[in-house]
N, C-alpha and C positions, 0 to 999 in steps of 0.2 A: 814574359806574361803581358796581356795587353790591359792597361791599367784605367782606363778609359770605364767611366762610369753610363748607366744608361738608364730608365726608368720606366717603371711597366707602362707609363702611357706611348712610349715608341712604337710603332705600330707595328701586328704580327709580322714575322716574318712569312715571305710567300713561299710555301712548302716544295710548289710545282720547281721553283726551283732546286731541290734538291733531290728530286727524283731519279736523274740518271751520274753515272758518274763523279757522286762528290769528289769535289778537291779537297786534297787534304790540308789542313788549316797550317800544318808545318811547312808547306810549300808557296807560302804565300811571299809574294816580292814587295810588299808593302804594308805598314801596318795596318792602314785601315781597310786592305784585302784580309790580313790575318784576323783584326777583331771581327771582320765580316763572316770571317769562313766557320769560325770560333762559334759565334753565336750562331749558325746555319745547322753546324756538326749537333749542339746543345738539343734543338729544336729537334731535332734527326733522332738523338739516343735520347730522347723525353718519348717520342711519339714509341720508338720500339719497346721503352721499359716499361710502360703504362699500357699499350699491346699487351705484353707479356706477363707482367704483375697484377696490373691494376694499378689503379690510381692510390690505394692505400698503401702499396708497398713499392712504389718509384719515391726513391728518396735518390736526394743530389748527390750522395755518395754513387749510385748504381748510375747514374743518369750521367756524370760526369768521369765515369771508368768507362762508360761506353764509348763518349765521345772522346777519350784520351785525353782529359784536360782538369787540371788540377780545379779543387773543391773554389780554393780563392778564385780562381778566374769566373768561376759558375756567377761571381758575386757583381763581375763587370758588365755582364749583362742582364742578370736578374735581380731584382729585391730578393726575393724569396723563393721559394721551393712551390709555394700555392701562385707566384707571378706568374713562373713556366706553363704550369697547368692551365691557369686562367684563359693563355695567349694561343693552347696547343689546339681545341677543338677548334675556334675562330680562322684559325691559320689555313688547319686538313680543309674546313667547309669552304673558304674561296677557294683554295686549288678545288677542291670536290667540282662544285661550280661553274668553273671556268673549263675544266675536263668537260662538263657535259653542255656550255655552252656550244663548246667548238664542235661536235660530236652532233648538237641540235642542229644547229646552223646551217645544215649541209641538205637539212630535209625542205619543202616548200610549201606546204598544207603542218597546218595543226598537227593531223596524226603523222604525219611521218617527221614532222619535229618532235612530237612526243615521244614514237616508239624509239629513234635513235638517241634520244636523252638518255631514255630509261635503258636502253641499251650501254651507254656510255657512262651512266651511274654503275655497273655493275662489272663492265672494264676498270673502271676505277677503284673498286675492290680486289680485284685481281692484283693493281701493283700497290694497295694500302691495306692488306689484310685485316692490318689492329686498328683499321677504322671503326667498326661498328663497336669495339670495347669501348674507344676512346668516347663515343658517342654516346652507347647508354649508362657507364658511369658517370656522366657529367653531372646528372643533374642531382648526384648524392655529393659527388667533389670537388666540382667546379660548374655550381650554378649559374654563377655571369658569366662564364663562356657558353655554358648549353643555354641560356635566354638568347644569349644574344646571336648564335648559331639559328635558330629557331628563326627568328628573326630575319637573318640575313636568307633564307631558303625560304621562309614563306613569299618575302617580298621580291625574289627571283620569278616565284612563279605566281603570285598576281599581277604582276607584269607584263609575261609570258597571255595569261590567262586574257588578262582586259585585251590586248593587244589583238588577238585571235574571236573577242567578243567583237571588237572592233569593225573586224574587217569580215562580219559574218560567219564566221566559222562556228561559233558558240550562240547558241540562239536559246532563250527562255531563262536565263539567270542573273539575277540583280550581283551588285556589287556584294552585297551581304552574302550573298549565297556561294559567289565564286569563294569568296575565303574560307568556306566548307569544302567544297571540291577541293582548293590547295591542299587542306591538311587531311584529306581523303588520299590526295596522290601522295602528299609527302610518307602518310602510313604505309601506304601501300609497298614502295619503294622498299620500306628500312624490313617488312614483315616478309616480301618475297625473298629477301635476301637469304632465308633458312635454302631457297634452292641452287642457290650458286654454292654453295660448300657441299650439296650433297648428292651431286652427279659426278661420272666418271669422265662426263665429253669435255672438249678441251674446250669450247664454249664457256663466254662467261658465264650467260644461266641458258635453262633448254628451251632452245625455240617454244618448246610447246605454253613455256610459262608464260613467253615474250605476247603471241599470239592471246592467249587468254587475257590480259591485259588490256591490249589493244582492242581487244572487242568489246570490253566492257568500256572504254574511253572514249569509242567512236558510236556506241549505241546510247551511253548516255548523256557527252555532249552533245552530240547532231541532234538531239531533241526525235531520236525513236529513227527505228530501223527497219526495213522487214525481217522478217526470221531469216537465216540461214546467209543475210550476207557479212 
């Protein structure tokens, strides 16, 4: 067992890392690979039994049969059962993040950054299913990770936002205002998500949804459109 103590200010672990492939933490050649892998696997069977349960009934017993690892060890790397929780939404939202930074990145105008964001937000629920659980119980079970989630995705995208005010692309809206549009998109995002679970195309959500967004983005950033394009 690895006996190594740790404490909830050690910073989230980064999830992206354990999306494909985990190693399993018995195959580790060194202990500070095992206490690594240990704490990776924890993270891993946190996210799927709060998926699954809910946040009221993920207790360290379910969450530590998941990861295959005895109750004391759960204690090496968390204080407590509310530490895991605290650290789990903050963790999913940078990988979330960083998934649709790379995914934006790739576009050169404002909307075709946008539309591949919000495209690659919804790839991202594809391989995080019990994301959106994880998300909307937060702010009943773990309020400092849903504040500070909040937080870290508004200020991704007034960044995003000014950036694009910047260099003309967003015309007619003061700073105060952009941080209305942010949490305009940010809704918009978490509410279309009812259509990615309820088609049958192998599509993350249906074009047609993708499109309707994008026209509303580009008609009322650009400051007015004609009809019909």
């Amino acid at each position: 067992m690895d006996t190594r103590k740790s404490t909830s200010r050690k910073s989230a672990t980064d999830l992206s890392q354990l999306e494909t492939a985990p190693q399993d933490w018995r195959d580790a050649g060194s202990r500070d690979e095992r206490s690594r892998l240990i704490r990776e696997a924890l993270f891993r069977a946190a996210a799927e039994v709060v998926g699954e349960k809910g946040y009221q009934d993920a207790s360290i017993t379910l969450i530590t049969q998941r990861a295959g690892v005895a109750q004391g060890t759960f204690y090496n790397h968390f204080e407590s059962r509310q530490d895991i929780l605290d650290q789990l939404l903050p963790a999913l939202g940078k990988d979330m993040l960083a998934h649709v930074g790379t995914c934006a990145n790739k576009g050169k105008t404002l909307f075709e950054r946008e539309e591949l964001g919000f495209r690659g937000f919804f790839s991202f629920l594809r391989t995080h299913p019990h994301f959106f659980r994880i998300l909307n119980e937060a702010p009943s079970f773990a309020p400092k990770a849903y504040e500070a989630h909040l937080e870290l995705v508004r200020e991704g995208y007034m960044h995003f936002l000014r950036k694009a005010r910047g260099g003309g692309e967003i015309r007619g809206y003061s700073e105060q205002e952009l941080e209305v549009v942010t949490y305009v998109l940010m809704s918009a995002r978490l509410y279309l998500g009812r259509y990615a679970s309820q088609h049958d195309s192998n599509d993350d959500i249906p074009d047609w949804v993708v499109k309707a967004y994008c026209k509303l983005i580009r008609h009322g950033l650009s400051g007015g459109s004609k009809p019909g394009r």
